[in-house]
N, C-alpha and C positions, 0 to 999 in steps of 0.2 A: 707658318705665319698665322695670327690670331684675327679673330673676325674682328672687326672693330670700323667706327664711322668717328669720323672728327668735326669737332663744330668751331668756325671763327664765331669768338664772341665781342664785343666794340667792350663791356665790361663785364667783373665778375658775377656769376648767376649767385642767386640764393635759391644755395640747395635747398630749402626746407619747402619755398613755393614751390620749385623744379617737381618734389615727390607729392606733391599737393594735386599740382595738376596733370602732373603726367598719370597717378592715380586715378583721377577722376578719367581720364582718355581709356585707362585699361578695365578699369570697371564699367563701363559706356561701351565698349568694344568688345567687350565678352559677355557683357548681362552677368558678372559677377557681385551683385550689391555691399557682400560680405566681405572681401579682401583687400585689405593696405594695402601700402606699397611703403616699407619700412625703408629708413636709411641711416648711415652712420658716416660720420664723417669722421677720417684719420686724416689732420693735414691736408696734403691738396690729393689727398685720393679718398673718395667718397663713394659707398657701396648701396646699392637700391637694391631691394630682395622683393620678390612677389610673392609672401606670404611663404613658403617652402618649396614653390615650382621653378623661380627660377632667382639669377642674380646680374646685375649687368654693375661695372666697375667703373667709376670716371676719373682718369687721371687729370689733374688738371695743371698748365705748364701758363706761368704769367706773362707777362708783357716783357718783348725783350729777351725769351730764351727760345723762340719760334723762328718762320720764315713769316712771318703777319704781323708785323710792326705796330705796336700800339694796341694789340688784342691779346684777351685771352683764349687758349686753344683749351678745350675740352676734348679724347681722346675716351672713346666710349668702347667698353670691350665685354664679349656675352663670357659672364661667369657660369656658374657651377648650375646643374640643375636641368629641366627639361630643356633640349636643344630649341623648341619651337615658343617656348616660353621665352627663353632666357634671348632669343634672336630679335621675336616681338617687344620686350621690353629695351631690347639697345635700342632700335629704330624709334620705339615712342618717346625713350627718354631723353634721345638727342634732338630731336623734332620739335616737341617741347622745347627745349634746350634754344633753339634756334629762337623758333618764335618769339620764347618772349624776353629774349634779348636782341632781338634785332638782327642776327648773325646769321649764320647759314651753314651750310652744311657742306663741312669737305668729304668727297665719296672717294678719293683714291684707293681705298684700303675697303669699302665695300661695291661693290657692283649692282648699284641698280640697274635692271631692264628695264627701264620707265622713260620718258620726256621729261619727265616733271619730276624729279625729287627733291621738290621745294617742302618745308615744313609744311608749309600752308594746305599745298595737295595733299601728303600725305595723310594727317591728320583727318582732314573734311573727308577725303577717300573711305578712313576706315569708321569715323561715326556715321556717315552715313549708310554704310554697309553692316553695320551692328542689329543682331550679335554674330560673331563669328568665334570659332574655334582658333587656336593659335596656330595651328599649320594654316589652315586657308588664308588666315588675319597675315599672316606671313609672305606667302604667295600675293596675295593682296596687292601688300605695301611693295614688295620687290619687284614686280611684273605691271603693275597698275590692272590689271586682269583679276579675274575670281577663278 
């Protein structure tokens, strides 16, 4: 079974903000000033890479082919690349994802140890705790602990 977190979305994101901002969360998060957050879009599967460390994949499924009537499902999954990287970029980019569309976050298929895995905590959790390395950034966001 592949790592992945699902977001209901009320309508479709623009990937191009998504990698804008969820950028900016990663470079603020790790004190990296220098690194993108490149992306590509094939259809409705759209690829986020962080510079060579890692890549997380977003499947995305419209309105109508879900159990969420009238949303779109985004289906977030850690690709290729450093484990604690490519783990940190699912969570930020679904997070992201959420916020600023409105949506929120289905966890069935990832297990937070947290009360709170609302975008909103997580996000504020981990700028405020910047900079951090990606294993503890990881820990972080899954545990709400350091």
């Amino acid at each position: 079974m592949s790592i992945e977190i699902g977001v209901v979305c009320p309508q479709r994101p623009d990937a191009q903000v998504l990698a804008r901002v969820a950028g900016f969360a990663l470079r603020a998060s790790l004190d990296v000033p220098d690194v993108e957050l490149s992306l590509v879009e094939e259809d409705d599967v759209w690829r986020f890479r962080w510079g060579g460390a890692g890549q997380v994949v977003a499947f995305l499924t419209p309105p109508g082919r879900h159990e969420y009537a009238g949303h779109w499902y985004l289906t977030f999954e850690m690709g290729a690349g450093d484990e604690h990287v490519a783990e940190l970029l699912m969570i930020v980019t679904s997070a992201v994802t959420a916020l600023l569309t409105g949506g929120r976050l289905d966890t069935d298929n990832y297990v937070f140890q947290r009360e709170d895995p609302t975008p909103e905590a997580l996000l504020a959790q981990i700028l405020r705790a910047a900079p951090l390395e990606p294993e503890p950034a990881v820990r972080l966001l899954r545990t709400g602990h350091a």
